[in-house]
C-alpha positions as CSV (number, residue, x, y, z in Angstrom):
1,X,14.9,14.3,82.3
2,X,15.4,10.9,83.7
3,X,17.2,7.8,82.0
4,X,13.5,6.3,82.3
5,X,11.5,8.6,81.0
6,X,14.9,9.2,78.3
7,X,14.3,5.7,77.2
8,X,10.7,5.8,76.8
9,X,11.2,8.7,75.0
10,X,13.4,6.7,72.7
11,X,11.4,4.1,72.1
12,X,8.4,6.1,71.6
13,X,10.9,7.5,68.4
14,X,11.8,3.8,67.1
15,X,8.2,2.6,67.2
16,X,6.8,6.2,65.5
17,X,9.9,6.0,63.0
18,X,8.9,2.1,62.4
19,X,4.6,2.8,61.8
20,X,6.2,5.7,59.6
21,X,8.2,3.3,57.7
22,X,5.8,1.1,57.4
23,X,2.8,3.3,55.5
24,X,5.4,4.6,53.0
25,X,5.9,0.7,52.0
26,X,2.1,0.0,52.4
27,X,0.4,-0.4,49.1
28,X,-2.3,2.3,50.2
29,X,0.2,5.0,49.8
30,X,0.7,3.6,46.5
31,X,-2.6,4.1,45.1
32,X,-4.7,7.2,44.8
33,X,-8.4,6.5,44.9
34,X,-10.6,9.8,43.5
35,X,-14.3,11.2,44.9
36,X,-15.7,8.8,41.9
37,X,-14.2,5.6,43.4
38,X,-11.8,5.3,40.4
39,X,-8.3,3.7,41.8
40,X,-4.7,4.8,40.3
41,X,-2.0,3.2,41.1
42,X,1.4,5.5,41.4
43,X,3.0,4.1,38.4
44,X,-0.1,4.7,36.5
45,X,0.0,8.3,37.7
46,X,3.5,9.3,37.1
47,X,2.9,7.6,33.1
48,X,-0.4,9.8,32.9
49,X,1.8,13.2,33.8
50,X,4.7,12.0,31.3
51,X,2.1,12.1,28.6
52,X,0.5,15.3,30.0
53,X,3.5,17.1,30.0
54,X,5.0,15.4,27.0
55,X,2.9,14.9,24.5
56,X,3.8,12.6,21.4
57,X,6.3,10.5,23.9
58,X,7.0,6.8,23.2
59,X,7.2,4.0,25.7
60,X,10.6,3.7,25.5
61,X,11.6,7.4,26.7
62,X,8.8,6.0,29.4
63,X,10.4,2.8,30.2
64,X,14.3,4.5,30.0
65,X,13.3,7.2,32.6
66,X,11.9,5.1,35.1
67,X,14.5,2.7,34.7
68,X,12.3,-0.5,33.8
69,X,11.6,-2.6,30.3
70,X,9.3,-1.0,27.7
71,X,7.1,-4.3,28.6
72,X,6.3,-2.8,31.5
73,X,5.3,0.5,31.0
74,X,3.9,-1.6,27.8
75,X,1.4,-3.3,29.9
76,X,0.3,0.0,32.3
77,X,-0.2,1.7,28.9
78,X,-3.0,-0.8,27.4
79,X,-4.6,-0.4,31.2
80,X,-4.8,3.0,30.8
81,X,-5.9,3.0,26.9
82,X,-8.3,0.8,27.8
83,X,-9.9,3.1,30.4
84,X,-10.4,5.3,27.9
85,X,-6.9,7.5,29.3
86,X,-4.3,7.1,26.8
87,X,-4.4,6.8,22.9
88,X,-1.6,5.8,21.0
89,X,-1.3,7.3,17.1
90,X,1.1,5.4,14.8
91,X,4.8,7.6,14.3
92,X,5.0,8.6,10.3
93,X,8.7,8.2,10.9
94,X,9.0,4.4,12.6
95,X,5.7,2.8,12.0
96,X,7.0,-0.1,14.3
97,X,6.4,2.6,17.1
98,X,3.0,4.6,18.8
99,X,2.9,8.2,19.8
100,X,1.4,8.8,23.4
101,X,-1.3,11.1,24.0
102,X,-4.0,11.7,27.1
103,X,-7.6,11.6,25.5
104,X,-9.9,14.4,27.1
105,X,-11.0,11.9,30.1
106,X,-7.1,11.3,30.5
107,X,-6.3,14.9,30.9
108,X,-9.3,15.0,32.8
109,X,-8.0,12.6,35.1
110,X,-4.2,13.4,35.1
111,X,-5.5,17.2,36.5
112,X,-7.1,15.2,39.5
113,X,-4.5,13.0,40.4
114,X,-2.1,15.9,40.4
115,X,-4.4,18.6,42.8
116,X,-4.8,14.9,45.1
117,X,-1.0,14.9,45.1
118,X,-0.2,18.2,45.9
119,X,-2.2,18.3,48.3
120,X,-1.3,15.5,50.0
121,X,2.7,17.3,50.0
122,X,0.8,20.2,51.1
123,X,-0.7,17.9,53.9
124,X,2.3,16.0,54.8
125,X,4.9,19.6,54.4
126,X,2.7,21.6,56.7
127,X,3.8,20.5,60.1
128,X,7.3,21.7,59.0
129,X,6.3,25.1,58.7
130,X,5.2,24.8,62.5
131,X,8.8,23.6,64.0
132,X,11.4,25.8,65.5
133,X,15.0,25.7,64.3
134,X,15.8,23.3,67.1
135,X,13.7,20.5,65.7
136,X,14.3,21.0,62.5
137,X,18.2,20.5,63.3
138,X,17.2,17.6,65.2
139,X,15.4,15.8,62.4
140,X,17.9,16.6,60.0
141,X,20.1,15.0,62.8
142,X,18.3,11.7,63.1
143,X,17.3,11.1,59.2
144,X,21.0,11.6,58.3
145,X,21.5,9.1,61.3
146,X,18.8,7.0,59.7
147,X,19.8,7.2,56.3
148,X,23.9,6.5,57.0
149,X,22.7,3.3,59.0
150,X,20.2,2.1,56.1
151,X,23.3,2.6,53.6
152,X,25.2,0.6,55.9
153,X,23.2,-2.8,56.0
154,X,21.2,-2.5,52.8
């Protein structure tokens, strides 16, 4: 191959790496719109499985495991009780704090937002099944590359 077509090559990499970067940061990855129109954003989502698979949680367990203040899952918790997603039931123990729980609609809705998110993995995961050993080293190559450099300057 020749150093021109080499560094066309290259910066064909750079500028696909780059538009790459650039939808993962794009608030459209960040929401999930359904068939009906209805919009979720991802933090709404991940709350909606923690209830689904945790019934009875309380915001705080919420707010520890995603690292942020109870005010803020506080806040995407009355958005989602007041679609009709989420109810809260007083604890017998520590009336002070709420149960979570997904309403029918909520399960409802958890369901799709899970099947739209596997198969968007299953979407995105496919073309790996499709590579040969060789590119598969040389991604591995270049994301380690990537990542070392991010760590670097961030």
């Amino acid at each position: 191959m020749s150093e021109k077509e080499m560094d066309m090559l290259s910066e064909a990499v750079i500028i696909k790496t780059i538009e790459f970067i650039e939808k993962i940061s794009n608030a459209k990855v960040n929401k999930t719109q359904l068939e009906d129109g209805q919009v979720f954003y991802r933090g709404e989502s991940h709350i909606l499985k923690i209830i689904a698979d945790e019934p009875s949680i309380f915001t705080s367990e919420i707010a520890r495991r995603f690292n942020v203040t109870r005010a803020v899952i506080h806040k995407t918790i009355n958005k989602l009780e007041e679609k009709g997603l989420v109810k809260k039931e007083e604890d017998p123990a520590d009336r002070k704090r709420s149960k979570l729980f997904l309403t029918n609609e909520g399960m409802k809705i958890s369901g799709l937002l899970a099947s739209h998110q596997q198969d968007a993995a299953a979407a995105f995961f496919s073309c790996v099944s499709e590579m040969t050993a060789d590119e598969m080293k040389a991604v591995i190559k270049f994301l380690d590359s990537s990542n070392e450099v991010m760590e670097k300057f961030s």
